[in-house]
NUFIVO-861210 format. One record per residue: residue in one letter; y negated, z negated, x negated of N, C-alpha, C in turn. Coordinates in nm, 2 decimals, m for minus. Example, Ala and Ser with C-alpha at 12.3 -4.5 7.8 and 13.67 -1.06 7.14 Angstrom:
<sites>
<residuo:A, ny:0.57, nz:m0.78, nx:m1.32, cay:0.45, caz:m0.78, cax:m1.23, cy:0.33, cz:m0.78, cx:m1.32> $
<residuo:S, ny:0.22, nz:m0.71, nx:m1.28, cay:0.11, caz:m0.71, cax:m1.37, cy:0.00, cz:m0.79, cx:m1.29> $
</sites>
This chain:
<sites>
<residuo:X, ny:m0.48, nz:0.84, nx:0.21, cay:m0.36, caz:0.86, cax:0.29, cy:m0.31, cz:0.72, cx:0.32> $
<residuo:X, ny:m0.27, nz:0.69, nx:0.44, cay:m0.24, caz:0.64, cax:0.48, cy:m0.10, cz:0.61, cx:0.56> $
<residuo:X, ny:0.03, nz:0.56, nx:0.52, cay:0.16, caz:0.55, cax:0.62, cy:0.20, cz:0.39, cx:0.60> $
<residuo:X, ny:0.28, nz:0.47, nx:0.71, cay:0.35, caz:0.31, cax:0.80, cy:0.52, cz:0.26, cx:0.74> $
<residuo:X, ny:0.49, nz:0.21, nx:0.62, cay:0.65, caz:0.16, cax:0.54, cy:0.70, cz:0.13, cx:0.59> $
<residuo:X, ny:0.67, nz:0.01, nx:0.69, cay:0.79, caz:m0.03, cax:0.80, cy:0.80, cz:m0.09, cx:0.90> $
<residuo:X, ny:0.85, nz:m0.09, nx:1.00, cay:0.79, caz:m0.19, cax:1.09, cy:0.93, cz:m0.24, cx:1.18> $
<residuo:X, ny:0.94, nz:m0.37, nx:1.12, cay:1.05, caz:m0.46, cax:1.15, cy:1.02, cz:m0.59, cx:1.27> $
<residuo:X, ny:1.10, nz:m0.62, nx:1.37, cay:1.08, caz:m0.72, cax:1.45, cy:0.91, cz:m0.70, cx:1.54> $
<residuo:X, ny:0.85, nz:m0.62, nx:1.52, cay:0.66, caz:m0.63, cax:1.55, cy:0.59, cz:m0.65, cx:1.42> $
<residuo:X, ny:0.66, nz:m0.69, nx:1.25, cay:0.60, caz:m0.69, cax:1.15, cy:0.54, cz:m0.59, cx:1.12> $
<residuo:X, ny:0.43, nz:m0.50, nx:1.09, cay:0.42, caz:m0.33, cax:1.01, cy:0.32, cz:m0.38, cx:0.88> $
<residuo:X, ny:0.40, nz:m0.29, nx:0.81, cay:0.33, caz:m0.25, cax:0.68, cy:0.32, cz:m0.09, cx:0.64> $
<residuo:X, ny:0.18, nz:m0.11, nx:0.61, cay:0.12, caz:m0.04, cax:0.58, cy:0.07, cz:0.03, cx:0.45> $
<residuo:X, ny:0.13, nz:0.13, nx:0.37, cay:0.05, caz:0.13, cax:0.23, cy:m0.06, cz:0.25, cx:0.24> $
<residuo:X, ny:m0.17, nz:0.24, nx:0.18, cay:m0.29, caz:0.34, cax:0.18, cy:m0.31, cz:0.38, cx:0.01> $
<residuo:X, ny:m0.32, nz:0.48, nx:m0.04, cay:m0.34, caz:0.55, cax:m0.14, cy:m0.48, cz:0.63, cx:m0.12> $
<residuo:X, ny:m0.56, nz:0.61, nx:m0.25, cay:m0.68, caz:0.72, cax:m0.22, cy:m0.72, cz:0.72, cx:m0.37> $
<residuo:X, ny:m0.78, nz:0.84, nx:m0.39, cay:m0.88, caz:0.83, cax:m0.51, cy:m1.00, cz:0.75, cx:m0.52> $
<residuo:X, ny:m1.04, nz:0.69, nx:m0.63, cay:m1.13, caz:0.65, cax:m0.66, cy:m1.26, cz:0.72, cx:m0.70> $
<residuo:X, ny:m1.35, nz:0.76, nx:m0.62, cay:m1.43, caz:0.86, cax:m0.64, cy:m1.54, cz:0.86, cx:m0.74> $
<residuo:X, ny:m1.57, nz:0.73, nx:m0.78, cay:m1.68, caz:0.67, cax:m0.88, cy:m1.59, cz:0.65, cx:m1.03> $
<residuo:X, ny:m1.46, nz:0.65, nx:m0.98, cay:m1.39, caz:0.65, cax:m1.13, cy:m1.28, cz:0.76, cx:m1.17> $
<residuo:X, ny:m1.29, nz:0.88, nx:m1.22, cay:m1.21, caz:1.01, cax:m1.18, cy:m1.07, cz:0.93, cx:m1.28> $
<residuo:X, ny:m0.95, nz:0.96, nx:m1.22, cay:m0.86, caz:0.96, cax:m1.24, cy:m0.78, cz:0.77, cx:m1.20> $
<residuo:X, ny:m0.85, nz:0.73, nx:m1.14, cay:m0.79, caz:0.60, cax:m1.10, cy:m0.80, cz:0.63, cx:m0.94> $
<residuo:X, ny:m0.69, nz:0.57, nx:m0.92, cay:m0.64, caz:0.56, cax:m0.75, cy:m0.63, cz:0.42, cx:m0.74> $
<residuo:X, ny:m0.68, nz:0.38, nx:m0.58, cay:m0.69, caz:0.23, cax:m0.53, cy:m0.55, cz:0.27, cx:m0.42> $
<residuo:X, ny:m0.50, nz:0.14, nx:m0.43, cay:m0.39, caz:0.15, cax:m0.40, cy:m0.38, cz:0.00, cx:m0.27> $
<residuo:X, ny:m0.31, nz:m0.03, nx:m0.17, cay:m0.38, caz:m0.12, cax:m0.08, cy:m0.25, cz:m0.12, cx:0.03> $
<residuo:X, ny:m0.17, nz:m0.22, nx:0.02, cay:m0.03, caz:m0.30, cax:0.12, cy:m0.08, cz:m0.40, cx:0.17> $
<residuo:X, ny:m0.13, nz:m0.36, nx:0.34, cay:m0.12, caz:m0.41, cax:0.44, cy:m0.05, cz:m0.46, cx:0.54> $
<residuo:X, ny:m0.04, nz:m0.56, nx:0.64, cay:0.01, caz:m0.60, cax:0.72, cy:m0.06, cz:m0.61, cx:0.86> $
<residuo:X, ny:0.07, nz:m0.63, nx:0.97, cay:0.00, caz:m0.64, cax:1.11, cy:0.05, cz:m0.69, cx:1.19> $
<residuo:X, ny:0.07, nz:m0.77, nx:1.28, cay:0.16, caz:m0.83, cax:1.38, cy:0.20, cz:m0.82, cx:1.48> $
<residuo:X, ny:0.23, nz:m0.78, nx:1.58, cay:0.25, caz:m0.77, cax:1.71, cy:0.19, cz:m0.88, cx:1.79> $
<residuo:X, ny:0.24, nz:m0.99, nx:1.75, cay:0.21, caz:m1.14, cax:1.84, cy:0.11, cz:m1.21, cx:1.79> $
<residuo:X, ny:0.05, nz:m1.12, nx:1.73, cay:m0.10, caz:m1.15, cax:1.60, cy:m0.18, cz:m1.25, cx:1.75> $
<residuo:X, ny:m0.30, nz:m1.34, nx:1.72, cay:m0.39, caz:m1.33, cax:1.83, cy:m0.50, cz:m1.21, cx:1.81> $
<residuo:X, ny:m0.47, nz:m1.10, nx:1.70, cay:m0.55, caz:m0.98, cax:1.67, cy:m0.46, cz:m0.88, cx:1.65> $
<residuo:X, ny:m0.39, nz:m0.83, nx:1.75, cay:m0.26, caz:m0.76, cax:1.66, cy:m0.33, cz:m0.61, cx:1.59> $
<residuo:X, ny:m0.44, nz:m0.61, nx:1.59, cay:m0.50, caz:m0.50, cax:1.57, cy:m0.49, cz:m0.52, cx:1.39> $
<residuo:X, ny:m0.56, nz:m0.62, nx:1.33, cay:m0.60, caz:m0.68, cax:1.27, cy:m0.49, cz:m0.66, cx:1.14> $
<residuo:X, ny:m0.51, nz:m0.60, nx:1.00, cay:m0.45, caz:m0.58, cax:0.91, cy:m0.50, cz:m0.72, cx:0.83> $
<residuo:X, ny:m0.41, nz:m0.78, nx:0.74, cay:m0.44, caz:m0.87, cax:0.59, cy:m0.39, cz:m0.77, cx:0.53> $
<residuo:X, ny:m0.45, nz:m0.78, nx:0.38, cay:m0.44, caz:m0.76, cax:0.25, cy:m0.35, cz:m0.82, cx:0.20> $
<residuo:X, ny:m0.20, nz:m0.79, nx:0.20, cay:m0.16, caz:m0.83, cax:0.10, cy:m0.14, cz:m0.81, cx:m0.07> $
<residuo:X, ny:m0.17, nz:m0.68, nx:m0.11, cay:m0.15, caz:m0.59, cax:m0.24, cy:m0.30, cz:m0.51, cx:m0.28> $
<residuo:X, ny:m0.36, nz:m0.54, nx:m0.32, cay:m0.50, caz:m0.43, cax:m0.33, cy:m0.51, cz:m0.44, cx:m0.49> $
<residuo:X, ny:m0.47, nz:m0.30, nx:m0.54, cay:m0.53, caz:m0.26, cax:m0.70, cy:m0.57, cz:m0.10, cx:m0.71> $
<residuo:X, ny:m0.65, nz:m0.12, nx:m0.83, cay:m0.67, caz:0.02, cax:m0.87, cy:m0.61, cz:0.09, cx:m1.01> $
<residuo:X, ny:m0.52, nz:0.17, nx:m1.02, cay:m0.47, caz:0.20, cax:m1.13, cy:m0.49, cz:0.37, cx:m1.17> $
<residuo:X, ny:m0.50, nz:0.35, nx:m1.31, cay:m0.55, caz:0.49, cax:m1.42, cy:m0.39, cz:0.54, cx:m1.36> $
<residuo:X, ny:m0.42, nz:0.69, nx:m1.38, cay:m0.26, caz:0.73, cax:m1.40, cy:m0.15, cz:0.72, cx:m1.45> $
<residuo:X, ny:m0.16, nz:0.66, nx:m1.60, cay:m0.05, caz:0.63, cax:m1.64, cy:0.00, cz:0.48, cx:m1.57> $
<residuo:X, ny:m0.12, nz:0.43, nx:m1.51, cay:m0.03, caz:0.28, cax:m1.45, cy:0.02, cz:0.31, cx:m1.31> $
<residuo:X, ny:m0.01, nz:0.45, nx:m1.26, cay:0.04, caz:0.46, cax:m1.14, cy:0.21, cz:0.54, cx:m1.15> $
<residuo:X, ny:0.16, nz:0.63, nx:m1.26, cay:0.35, caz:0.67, cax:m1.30, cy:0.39, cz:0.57, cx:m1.36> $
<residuo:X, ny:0.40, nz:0.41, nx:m1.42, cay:0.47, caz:0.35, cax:m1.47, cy:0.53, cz:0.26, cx:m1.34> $
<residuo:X, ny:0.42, nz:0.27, nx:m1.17, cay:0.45, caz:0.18, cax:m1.07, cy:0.60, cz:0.28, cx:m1.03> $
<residuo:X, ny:0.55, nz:0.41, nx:m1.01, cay:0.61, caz:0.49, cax:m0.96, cy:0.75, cz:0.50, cx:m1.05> $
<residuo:X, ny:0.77, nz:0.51, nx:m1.16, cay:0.93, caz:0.50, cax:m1.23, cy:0.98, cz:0.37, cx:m1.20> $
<residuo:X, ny:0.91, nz:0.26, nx:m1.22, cay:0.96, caz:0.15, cax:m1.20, cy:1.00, cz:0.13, cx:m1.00> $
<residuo:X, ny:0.97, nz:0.17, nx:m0.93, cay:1.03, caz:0.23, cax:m0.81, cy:1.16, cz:0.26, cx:m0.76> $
<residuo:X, ny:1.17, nz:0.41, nx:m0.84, cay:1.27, caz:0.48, cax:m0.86, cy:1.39, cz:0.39, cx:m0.92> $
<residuo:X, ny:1.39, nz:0.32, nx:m1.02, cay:1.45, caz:0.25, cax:m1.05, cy:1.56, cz:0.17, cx:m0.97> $
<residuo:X, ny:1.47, nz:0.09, nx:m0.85, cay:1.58, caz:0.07, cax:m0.79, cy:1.70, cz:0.14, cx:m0.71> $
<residuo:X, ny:1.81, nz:0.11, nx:m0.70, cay:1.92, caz:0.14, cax:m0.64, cy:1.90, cz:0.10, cx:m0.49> $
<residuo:X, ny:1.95, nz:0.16, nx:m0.39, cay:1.87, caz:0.13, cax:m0.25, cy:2.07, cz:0.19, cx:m0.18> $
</sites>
């Protein structure tokens, strides 16, 4: 899965979620970027790429919540 977190001034970010199919119960997890005035604007960088068991994904996920917004 794939959505668009935000897209400020022509900045977007992108976060992707998927299972890890070769390792049951870890999800790769992957924060992208994209530019508008890119000379690629197609063109995503990597800024965030891990893979976490589920307990590290509910500890990203409370720690989240956490903040006040």
């Amino acid at each position: 899965m794939k959505k668009l977190i935000s897209n400020t001034g022509g900045m977007h970010t992108y976060l992707e979620i998927r299972p890890v199919e070769a390792i049951p119960g870890t999800t790769h997890l992957k924060i992208t970027t994209a530019f508008d005035g890119a000379k690629d604007p197609t063109y995503e960088r990597v800024v965030y790429d891990v893979c976490l068991d589920r307990g590290d994904l509910a500890n990203l996920k409370a720690a989240l919540s956490e903040f006040s917004l």
